[in-house]
C-alpha positions in Angstrom: 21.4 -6.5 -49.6 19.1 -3.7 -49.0 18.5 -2.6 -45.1 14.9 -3.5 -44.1 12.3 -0.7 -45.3 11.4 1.5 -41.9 8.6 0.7 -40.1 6.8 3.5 -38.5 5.8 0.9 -35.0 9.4 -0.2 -34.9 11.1 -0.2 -31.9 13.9 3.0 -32.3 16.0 2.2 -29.2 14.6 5.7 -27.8 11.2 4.7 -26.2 10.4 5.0 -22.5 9.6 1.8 -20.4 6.2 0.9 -21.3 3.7 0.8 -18.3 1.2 -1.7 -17.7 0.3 -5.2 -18.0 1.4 -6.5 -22.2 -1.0 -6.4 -24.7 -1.8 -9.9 -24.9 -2.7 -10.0 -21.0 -4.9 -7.4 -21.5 -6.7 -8.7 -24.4 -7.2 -11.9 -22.5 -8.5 -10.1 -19.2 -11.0 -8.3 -21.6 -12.3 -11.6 -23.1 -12.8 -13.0 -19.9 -14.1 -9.7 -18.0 -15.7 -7.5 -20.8 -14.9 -3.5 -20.9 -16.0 -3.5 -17.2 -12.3 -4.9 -16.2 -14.6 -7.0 -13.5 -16.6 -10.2 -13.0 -19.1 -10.0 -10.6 -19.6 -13.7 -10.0 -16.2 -14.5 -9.2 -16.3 -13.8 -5.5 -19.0 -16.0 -5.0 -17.4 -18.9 -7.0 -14.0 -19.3 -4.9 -15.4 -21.4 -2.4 -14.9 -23.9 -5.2 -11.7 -23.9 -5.2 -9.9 -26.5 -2.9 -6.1 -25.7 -3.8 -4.2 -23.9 -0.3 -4.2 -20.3 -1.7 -1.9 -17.2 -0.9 -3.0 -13.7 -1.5 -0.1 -11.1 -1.0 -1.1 -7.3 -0.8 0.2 -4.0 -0.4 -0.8 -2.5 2.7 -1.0 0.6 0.8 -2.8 -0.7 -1.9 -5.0 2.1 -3.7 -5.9 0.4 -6.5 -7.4 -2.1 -5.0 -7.4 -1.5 -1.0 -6.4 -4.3 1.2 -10.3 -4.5 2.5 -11.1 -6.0 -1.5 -7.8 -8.6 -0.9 -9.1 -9.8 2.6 -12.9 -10.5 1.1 -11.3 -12.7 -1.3 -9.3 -14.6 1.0 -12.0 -15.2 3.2 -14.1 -16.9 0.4 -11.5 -19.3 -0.6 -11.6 -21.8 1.9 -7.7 -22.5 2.3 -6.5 -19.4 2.0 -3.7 -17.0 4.0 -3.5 -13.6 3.1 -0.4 -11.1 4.3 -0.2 -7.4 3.3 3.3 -5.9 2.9 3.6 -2.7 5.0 4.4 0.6 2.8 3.6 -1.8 -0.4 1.5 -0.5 -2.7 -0.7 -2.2 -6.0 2.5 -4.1 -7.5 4.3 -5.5 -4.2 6.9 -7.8 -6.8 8.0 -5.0 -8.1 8.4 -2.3 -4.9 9.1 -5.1 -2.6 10.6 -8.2 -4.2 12.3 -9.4 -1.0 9.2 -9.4 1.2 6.5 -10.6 -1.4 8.9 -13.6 -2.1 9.6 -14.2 1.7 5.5 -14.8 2.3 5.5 -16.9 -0.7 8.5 -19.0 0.4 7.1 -19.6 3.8 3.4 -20.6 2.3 5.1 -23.0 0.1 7.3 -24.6 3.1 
């Protein structure tokens, strides 16, 4: 048996960690959101929602600045929001332990 032919796109072993959200996820947020990366109606459609919601953000967010997490909150109409001091855009990732502990006590 011959050893599969090479593939230029296959994975060598040698690659740095990829950055970013996958492909897919991407691809979906685009179908949904256009090139733009936004949708423009959404804030004004949350007061639709009825389900108790938790928005967790990074106090040092400068992606998306805590001011854009706190407008959201405010228009769902059972919502909590908690920033994460020193967290920035990802807090899951830079602060595991605190993002989880908000989460655990919004879901006691």
């Amino acid at each position: 048996m011959e050893p599969p032919a090479h593939r230029p796109d296959a994975p060598t072993g040698h690659e740095p960690p990829r950055q970013g959200p996958p492909p897919g996820q991407v691809a979906t947020m685009l179908a949904y959101t256009t090139s733009a990366m936004a949708d423009p109606q959404l804030l004004r459609r949350l007061h639709h929602v009825p389900t108790p919601t938790l928005l967790v953000w990074g106090e040092d967010d400068h992606v998306v600045p805590p001011t854009f997490g706190r407008a959201y909150a405010d228009a769902f109409p059972n919502s909590r929001f908690e920033t994460i001091p020193g967290a920035g855009h990802i807090t899951t990732r830079t602060h595991p332990k605190e993002t989880l502990a908000h989460i655990d006590a919004f879901l006691a």
